[in-house]
Structure formats: structure tokens, C-alpha cells
DRENROLO-439432 format. One record per atom (N, C-alpha, C): x, y, z. Coordinates in steps of 0.1 Angstrom, whole numbers, plus 2048, in hexadecimal, padded with zeros to 3 digits. Layout:
N
XYZ...
This chain:
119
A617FF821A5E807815A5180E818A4F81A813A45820814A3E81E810A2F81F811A2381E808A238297FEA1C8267F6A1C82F7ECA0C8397F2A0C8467ED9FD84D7EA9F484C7E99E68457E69DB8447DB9D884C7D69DA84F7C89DA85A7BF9CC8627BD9BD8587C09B685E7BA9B286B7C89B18647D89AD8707DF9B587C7DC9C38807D69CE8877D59C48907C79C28877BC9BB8907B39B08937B49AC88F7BF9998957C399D8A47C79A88A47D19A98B07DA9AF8BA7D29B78B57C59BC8C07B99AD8C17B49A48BE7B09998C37A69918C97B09928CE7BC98C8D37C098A8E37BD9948E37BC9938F37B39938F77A898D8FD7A297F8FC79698C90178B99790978D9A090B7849A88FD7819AB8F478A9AE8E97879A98DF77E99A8E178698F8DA78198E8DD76E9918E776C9888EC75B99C8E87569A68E87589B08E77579B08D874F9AB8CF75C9AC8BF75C9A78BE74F9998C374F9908BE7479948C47399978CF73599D8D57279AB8C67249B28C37309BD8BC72A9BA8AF7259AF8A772E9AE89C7269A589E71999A8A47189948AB70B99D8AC7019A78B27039B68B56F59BC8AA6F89BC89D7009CC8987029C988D6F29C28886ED9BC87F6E69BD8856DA9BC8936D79BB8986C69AE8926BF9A38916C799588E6C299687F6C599E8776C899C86D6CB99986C6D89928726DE98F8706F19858666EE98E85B6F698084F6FC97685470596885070696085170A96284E71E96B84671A96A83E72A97384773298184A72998685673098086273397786A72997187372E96787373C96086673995986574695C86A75596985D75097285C75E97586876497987275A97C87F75E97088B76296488775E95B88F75F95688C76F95688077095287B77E95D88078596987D78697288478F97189479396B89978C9698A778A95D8A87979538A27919498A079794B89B7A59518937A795688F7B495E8987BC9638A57BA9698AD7C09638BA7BE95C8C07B59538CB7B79468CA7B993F8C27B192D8BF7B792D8BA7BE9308A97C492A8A07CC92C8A57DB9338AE7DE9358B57EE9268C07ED9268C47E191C8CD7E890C8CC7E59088BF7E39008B67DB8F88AC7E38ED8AC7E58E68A27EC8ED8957E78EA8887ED8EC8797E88E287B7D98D887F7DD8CE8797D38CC8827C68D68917CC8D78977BA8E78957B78EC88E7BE8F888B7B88F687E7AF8EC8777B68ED86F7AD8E687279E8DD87779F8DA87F7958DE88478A8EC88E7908F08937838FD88A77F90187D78790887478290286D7748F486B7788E98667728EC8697638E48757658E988375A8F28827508FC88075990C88275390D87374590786A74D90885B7448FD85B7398F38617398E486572D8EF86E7228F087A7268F988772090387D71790B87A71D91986F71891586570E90686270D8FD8567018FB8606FB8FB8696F98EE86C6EF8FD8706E58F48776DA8FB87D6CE8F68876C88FC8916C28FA89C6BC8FC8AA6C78FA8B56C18FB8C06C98F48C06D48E68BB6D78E38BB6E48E98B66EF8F78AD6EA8FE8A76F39088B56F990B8BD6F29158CB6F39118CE7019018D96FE8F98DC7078F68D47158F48CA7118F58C371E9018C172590A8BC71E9178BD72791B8CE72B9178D77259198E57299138E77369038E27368FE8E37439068DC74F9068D174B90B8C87549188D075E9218D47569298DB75B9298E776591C8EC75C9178F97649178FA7729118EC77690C8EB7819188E878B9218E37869328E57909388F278E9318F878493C90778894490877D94290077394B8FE76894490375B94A90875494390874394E90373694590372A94C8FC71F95390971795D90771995B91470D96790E7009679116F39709176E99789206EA9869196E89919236E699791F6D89A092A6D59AC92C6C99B49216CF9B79156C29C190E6C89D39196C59DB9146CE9E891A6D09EF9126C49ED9076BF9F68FD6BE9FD8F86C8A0E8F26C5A128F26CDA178FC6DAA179066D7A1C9126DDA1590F6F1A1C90F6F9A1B90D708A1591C70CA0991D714A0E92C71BA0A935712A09935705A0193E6FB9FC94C6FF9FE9536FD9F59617049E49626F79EC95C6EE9DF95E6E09D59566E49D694D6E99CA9436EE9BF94F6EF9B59526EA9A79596ED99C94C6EE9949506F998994C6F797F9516F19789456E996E94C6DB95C9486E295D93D6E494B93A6ED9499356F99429396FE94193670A93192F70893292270B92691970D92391771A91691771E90A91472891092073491492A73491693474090E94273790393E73D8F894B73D8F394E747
């Protein structure tokens, strides 16, 4: 019988590309309906991070903005926005606001309305 895959090197090498990357992260963001667990999102932020920052990142500022990533994720209120905006920044990624579709797949109406931390 064959061995199976291990899934997570397979999803490192998908989030390598930053359209993937903002893809992943929009889907777990909406999969919950405001109910996103905190631990999921992590999970997912670090993955991200494991495939766009950590290659092009010293040991010592990677650990850093892992660091980051876990302060940002405590805190509360808007300053937490901003910071997770930055945070992103720095993989190449930003936050932005869109028009939800509803259900509608593929939408052409989808506009994007803000674009957070890309100045």
C-alpha cells in the first residue's frame, strides 16, 4: 500500500504564492461567519508566514515577527486591525474590505472598498 503525502509540506508550497496566500487567508476569515477561533487563525497566519516571510527572513527576525504575530493576536480593540495590517505588510499581503457577494460564487460585483496598512 502506498504511503500517503504529508499534507502540511504540500500546503507550504501552495501558500507560496501570495495569490494563494491572501486566498487561504480571506477563506478561513469567512469560513466561521464571525465565529473564527483564535487558534485557527493563528494556525493559518503562521502557515502563511512559513511560506512567504520565514525564507526571506533572518532566524532572529523571524522569530520576531512570529513574536509579533502572538502580542497582535492578545490584544483588543482597533489597534489590533493595524497591527495585524502591518504584520501582513511585511509578507506582501494587505487587509482589505470588500462587498460581501452573498452566496453568489465568482461575483463580478465583489468591489473592493479599503485597503488597510498598503501605503
Amino acid at each position: 500500500m502506498p504511503k500517503s503525502v504529508p499534507y502540511h509540506p504540500l500546503k507550504i508550497k501552495s501558500l507560496k504564492d501570495p495569490n494563494f496566500s491572501a486566498a487561504y487567508l480571506t477563506e478561513i476569515f469567512e469560513e466561521e461567519e464571525g465565529d473564527l477561533e483564535l487558534k485557527i487563525m493563528r494556525k493559518a497566519l503562521r502557515d502563511v508566514f512559513e511560506a512567504l516571510g520565514e525564507p526571506s527572513m533572518s532566524a532572529d527576525d523571524a522569530k520576531l515577527h512570529l513574536e509579533k504575530l502572538n502580542i497582535l493576536l492578545s490584544g483588543d480593540g482597533i489597534a489590533t486591525i493595524y497591527a495585524l495590517a502591518s504584520w501582513l505588510k511585511v509578507l506582501g499581503l494587505k487587509l482589505t474590505v470588500a462587498v460581501d457577494a452573498g452566496d453568489e460564487e465568482n461575483s463580478a460585483n465583489v468591489a473592493e472598498l479599503a485597503q488597510v496598512g498598503n501605503v
